[in-house]
N, C-alpha and C positions, 0 to 999 in steps of 0.2 A: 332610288333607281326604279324607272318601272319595269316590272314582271315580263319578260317577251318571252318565258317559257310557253311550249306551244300547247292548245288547249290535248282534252282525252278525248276518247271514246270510245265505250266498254259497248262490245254487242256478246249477246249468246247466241249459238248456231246449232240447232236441232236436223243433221245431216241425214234424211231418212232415206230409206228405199223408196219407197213411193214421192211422197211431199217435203220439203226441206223450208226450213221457216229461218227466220233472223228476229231480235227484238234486239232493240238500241237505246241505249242510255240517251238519245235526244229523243227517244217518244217512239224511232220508228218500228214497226210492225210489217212484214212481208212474208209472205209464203209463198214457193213454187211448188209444179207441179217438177221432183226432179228425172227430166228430161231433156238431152240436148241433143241438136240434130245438123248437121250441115246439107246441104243443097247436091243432091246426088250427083245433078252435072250442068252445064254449060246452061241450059235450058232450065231448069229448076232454079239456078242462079238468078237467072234474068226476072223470072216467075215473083220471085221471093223479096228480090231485091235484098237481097240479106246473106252473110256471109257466116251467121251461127245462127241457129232458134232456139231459143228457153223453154221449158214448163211447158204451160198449154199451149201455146203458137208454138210448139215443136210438135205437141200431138196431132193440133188440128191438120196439119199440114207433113202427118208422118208420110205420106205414099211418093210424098218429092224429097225425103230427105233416107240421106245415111242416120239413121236414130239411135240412139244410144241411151238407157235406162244404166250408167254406171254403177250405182251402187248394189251388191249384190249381196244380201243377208247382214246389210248395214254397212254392209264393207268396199274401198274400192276395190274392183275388180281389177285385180292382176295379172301382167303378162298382155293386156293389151294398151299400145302407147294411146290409143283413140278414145280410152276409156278413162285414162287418166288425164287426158288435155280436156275432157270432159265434166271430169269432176273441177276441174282448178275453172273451167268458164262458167259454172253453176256458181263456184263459191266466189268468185268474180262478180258474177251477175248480184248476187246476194248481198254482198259486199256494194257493190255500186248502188241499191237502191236504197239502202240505210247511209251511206254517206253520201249521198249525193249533195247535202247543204254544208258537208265537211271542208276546213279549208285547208289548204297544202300541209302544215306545219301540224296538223291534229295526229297524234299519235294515238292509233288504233290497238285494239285488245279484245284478242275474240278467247271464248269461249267455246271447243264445241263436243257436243254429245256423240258418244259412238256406243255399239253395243255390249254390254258387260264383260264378255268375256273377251272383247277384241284388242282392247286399252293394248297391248303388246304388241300384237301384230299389227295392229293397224297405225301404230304411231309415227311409224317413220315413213310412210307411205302420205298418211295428211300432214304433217309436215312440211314432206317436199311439193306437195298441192297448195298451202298454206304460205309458202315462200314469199318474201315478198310481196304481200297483199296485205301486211299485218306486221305490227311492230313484235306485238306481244302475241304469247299463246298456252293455253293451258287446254288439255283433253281429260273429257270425265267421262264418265257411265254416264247413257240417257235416264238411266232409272235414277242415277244420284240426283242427277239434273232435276228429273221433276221435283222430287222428295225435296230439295233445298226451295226450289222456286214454292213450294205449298207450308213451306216450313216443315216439314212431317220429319223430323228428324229423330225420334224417338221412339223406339216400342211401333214401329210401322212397318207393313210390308207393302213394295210397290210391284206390281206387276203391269210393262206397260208392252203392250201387243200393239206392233207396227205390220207394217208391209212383209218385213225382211224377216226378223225377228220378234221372239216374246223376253222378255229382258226382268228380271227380277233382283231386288237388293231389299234386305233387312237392314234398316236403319234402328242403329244403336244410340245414338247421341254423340257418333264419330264417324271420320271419314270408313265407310263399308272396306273391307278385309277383299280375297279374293274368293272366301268361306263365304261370302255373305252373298255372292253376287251368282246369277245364271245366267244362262243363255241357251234357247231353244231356236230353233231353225223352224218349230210349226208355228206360224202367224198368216196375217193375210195371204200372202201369195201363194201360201198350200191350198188354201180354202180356195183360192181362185184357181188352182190347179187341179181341185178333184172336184169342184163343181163345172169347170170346163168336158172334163173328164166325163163325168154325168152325164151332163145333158146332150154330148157327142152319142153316147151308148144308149142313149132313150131316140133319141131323136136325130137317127144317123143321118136323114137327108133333108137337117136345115144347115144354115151356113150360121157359124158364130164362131164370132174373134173374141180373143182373149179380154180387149179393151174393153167390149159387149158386157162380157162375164161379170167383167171388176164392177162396171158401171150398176149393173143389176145386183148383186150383191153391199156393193155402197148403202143401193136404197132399199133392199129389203130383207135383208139377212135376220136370221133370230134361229136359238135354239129353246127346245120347249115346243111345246103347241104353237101354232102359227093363228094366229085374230084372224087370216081370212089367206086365201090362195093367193101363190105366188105366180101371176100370170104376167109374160113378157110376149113381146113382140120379134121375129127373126124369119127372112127369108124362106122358104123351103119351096126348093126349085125355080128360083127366081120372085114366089110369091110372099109377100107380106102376110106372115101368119102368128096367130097367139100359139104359145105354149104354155104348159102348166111347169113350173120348174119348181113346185112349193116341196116334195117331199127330199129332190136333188139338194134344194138351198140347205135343207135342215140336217140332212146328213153331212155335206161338207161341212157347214159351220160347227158341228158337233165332234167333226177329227178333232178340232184344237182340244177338247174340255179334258179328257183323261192326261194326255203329257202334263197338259198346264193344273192340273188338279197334284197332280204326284208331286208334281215338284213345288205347288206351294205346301204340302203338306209336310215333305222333306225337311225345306225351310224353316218351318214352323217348328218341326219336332228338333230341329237343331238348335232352339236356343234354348239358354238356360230355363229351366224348369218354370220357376216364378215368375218369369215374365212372358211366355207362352201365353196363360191367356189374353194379356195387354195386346200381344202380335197379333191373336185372332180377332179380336175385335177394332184392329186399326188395318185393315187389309184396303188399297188404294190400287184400284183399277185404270188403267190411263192409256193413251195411245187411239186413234180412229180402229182400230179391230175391234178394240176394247168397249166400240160403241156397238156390238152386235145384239140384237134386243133379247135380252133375258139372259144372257151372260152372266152378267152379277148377281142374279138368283141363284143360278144355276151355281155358281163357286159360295155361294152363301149355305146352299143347300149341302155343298160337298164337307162344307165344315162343321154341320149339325155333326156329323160322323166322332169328331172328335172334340166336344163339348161345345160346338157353336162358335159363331161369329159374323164379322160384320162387314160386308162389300162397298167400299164409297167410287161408285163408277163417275167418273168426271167428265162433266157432257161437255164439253167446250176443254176437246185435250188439244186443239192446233198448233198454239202458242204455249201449253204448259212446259215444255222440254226448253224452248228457245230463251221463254221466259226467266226460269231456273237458272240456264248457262248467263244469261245476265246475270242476277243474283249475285253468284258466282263471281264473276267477273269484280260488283262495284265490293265487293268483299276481302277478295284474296291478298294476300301479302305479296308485297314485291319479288319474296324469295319461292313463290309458286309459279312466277310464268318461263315459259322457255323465251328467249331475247329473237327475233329471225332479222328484223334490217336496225339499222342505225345504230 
């Protein structure tokens, strides 16, 4: 008899605050910027031709839309329905550009990372975002996620510094405890909030938006000594002018170091004795924050403190999380996913 059972397809889903990514057991790769926005009115309608916007065609075109950034410290944002019809059109959107060679009868299986300490709270909320867009479903820690996707599952610690959140898990050589696991609220979007912050109170009469801030911080952030001035471009009183924002950049990037220093050292000193030094020398830095220059020095340096160790900063983190929850996925047993259609 031949086989008509319908083919798979296992994806991982890296659900971030800022950028959300997909990888697919057929090979696909996608990232957005998450972002979605609809058409403020009648006129923007027409404009747009478009009845949602994703990712960057929602940013470039935010002044004609309602916009919506839902994720909020990794989490959907609660208590509003426009936020949540927003998350489910991102993981929609996600979902549609990895199956789009998919045929009707493919039974889908996602995978998605949220932040360490959320796995509770946020489960029945992506879930009911998750409905019916997916056969199968299984939610992990984004730091589990990377740690599987690197193999690192042993005598490792990951710290991976997103938008939303700094997310940390000690890997044992088993699934992480709730001992094992953190979550910090200072990540990117603080640092874009007190370098926003900054250079308002230095430079009270240029015009700078947040978008500005992120976008300058992307490209030239570092803590440590700076290789050369941080000079940017901004209005002031209509005119196109430089500003110096090198000493502003180094003190917001530098809020993050002491929380994130404490708590890996916490970490550290909580595991058994004999294998503490193996942790310090397997410390895995991960996440686009995670890419701010001298970072990994700088948490290298904090560990001379307590007999040294060793930073592996991962320059290409877009797809590590997304990557991972794949992993994941072509791995698990049948008795790990939740069932949602069929």
């Amino acid at each position: 008899m031949t086989d008509v059972s319908p083919s798979r397809l296992n994806v991982g889903i890296d659900l971030g605050t800022s950028r959300s990514s997909i990888s697919a057991s057929n090979g696909a790769r996608f990232v957005v910027e998450s972002y979605v926005g609809w058409p403020l009115d009648m006129v923007a309608r027409k404009v747009l031709k478009r009845d949602v916007l994703i990712g960057e065609e929602a940013l470039e075109n935010r002044p004609l839309l309602d916009l919506h950034r839902p994720l909020e410290r990794g989490l959907i944002k609660e208590g509003s329905e426009k936020d949540e019809q927003a998350v489910r059109e991102l993981l929609e959107h996600l979902l549609g550009l990895a199956t789009s060679e998919a045929g009707d009868d493919t039974v889908v299986r996602a995978v998605v990372g949220v932040p360490a300490e959320a796995l509770r709270v946020n489960k029945q909320n992506l879930r009911k975002a998750m409905d019916g867009l997916v056969d199968g479903l299984m939610i992990v820690s984004e730091p589990f996620a990377v740690a599987y996707g690197l193999e690192a599952l042993l005598h490792t610690l990951i710290i991976d510094i997103g938008a939303g959140t700094t997310d940390f898990c000690v890997m044992s050589g088993r699934y992480p405890t709730e001992d094992d696991q953190r979550t910090l609220t200072n990540a990117g979007d603080s640092v874009d909030d007190q370098l926003y912050n900054l250079i308002r109170e230095r430079y009270p009469d240029a015009t700078v938006s947040r978008h500005m801030v992120r976008r300058w911080k992307e490209k030239h952030s570092f803590v440590g000594e700076s290789r050369e001035p941080v000079v940017v471009e901004a209005p002031i009183q209509g005119k196109p002018s430089e500003i110096d924002i090198t000493r502003e950049m180094r003190a917001a990037c530098e809020s993050l170091l002491p929380p994130i220093i404490e708590t890996m050292v916490d970490l550290i000193s909580r595991a058994e004795p004999e294998y503490q030094s193996k942790l310090r020398s397997h410390v895995i830095l991960s996440g686009g924050t995670g890419l701010i220059r001298g970072f990994g020095t700088a948490l290298e340096k904090a560990l001379q403190e307590i007999g040294g160790g060793r930073v592996r900063v991962i320059q290409d983190p877009v797809f590590v999380g997304s990557d991972g929850g794949l992993q994941i996925a072509n791995d698990a047993p049948e008795s790990e996913w939740v069932k949602l259609r069929g």
